[in-house]
C-alpha positions, 0 to 999 in steps of 0.5 A: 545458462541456467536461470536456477543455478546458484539459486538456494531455493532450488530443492524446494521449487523442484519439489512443489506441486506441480501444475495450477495452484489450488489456492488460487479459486479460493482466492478468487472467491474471497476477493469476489466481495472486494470491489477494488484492489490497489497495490501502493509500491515504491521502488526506494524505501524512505518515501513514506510508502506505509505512512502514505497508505494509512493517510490514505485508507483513513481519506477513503473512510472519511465517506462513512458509505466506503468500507476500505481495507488495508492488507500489510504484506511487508513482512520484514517491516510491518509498521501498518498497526503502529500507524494506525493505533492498532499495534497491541492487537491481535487477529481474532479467527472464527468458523469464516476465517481471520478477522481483519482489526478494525480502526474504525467502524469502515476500516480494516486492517490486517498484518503480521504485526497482530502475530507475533508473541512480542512486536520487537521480534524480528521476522527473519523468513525466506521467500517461499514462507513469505509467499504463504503468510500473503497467500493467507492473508488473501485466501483467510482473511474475512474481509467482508464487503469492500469498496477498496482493498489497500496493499501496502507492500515493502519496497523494491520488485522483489517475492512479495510483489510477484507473489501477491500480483500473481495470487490477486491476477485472477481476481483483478487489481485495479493497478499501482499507486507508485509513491516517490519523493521529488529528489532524483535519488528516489525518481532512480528507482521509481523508474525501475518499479513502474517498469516493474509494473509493465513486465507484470501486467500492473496498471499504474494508476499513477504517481504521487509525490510525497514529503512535497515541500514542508509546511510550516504547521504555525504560518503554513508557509511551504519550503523545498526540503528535498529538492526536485532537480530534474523535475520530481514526480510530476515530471518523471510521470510525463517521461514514463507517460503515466498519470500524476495523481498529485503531491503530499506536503512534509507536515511535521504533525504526520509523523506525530499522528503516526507514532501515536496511532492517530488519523491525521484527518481528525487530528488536523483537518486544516493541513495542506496535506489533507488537502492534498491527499483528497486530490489524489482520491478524486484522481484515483477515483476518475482513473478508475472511472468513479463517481466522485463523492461529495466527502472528498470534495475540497 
């Protein structure tokens, strides 16, 4: 049976350049100062995916010494720029390419947000046009010299996580941070993106545990909200034998942080969840074969 039949983008495979992609060299020489490249992936939409990414990026700029990236490639749902006060900005090209929108002094920030003529519009694109707006995003974009690139994806395993795997494989991705909740809901379908990830040739660097128990921002004392009844993260990482990088606590003050645009690190560096965000770093750092720093000491 033919793979393609039914497919409503056949006329358009069948006429598409055959052979190498041309792009691909250009890529692969505007990655070449981008050290490490990370994708952030999750299988269930909900799990705080991009909220975990901007908490992150603004963790890894905490070292003023690390430059860090973040590439927004959900095109559908880009809430990158909102997260990180940066929603009424726009991209800024030059001789060299785009220009990333810079956060803070260390950390960049590029999405589809930053085009659009007014930021309630909807972006309603096929694949192939999806695959563009990445490749561009990849091959265009002025990133300059990176420690780590952040490529916060939409859920699922679907056109935009073949695409940006098969652009960035010459390059080299470090691998995947899979991000779950600890109810078996989420567990379902972060089983189907890690072998997602197996298929694909995508290292996963491991597993983090998100919205892990909520914490009472004036006691600090922590509560199960979503219940982990066959074990959460930690245990779906030991079935799937991959790492576990560590958990993320429901603090209310996040979503606050979030919707004014706010790092949470500034704002609230006491929280259990700031904590919990530096273990990750110092776990992703030994998968990587890093040398720890002291900014992400506890």
């Amino acid at each position: 049976m033919d793979a393609c039949a039914g497919c409503p983008n056949q006329s358009i495979c069948a006429t598409a350049p055959k052979g190498p992609d041309p792009d691909l060299p250009l890529i692969r020489a505007r990655m070449a100062s981008v050290a490490h490249k990370l994708l952030i992936l999750s299988g269930k939409g909900g799990v705080g995916k991009s909220t975990f990414t901007s908490m992150l990026a603004y963790a890894f700029a905490q070292s003023p010494a690390v430059q860090v990236g973040v590439c927004d490639i959900d095109i559908c749902g880009p809430s990158i720029p909102r997260m990180m006060g940066a929603n009424n900005e726009t991209i800024h090209t030059s001789a060299s390419g785009w220009s990333p929108v810079y956060v803070a002094d260390n950390l960049g920030v590029m999405s589809i947000q930053f085009m659009l003529p007014n930021q309630d519009d909807a972006i309603i694109w096929r694949g192939p046009k999806k695959n563009g707006l990445i490749k561009q995003f990849l091959k265009d974009v002025e990133w300059g010299e990176l420690d780590f690139l952040l490529v916060d994806t939409p859920p699922g395993t679907t056109d935009e996580h073949l695409s940006v795997n098969s652009y960035l494989k010459e390059s080299g991705v470090d691998g995947a941070v899979i991000v779950t909740t600890p109810q078996e809901v989420s567990l379902l379908d972060v089983r189907k993106e890690i072998n997602f990830c197996r298929k694909a040739g995508i290292r996963v660097l491991g597993i983090v545990e998100n919205m892990s128990g909520f914490v009472c921002p004036n006691c600090e004392g922590e509560s199960q909200i979503f219940h982990a009844t066959t074990g959460g993260g930690r245990a779906l990482a030991k079935e799937m034998d991959v790492p576990f990088l560590g958990a993320v606590p429901l603090d209310p003050r996040i979503g606050v942080s979030c919707d004014y645009g706010e790092s949470f690190f500034d704002a609230y560096p006491e929280s259990p969840a700031c904590d919990g965000l530096m273990g990750i770093i110092r776990g992703l750092r030994e998968q990587m074969g890093l040398e720890q720093l002291p900014e992400y000491e506890e």
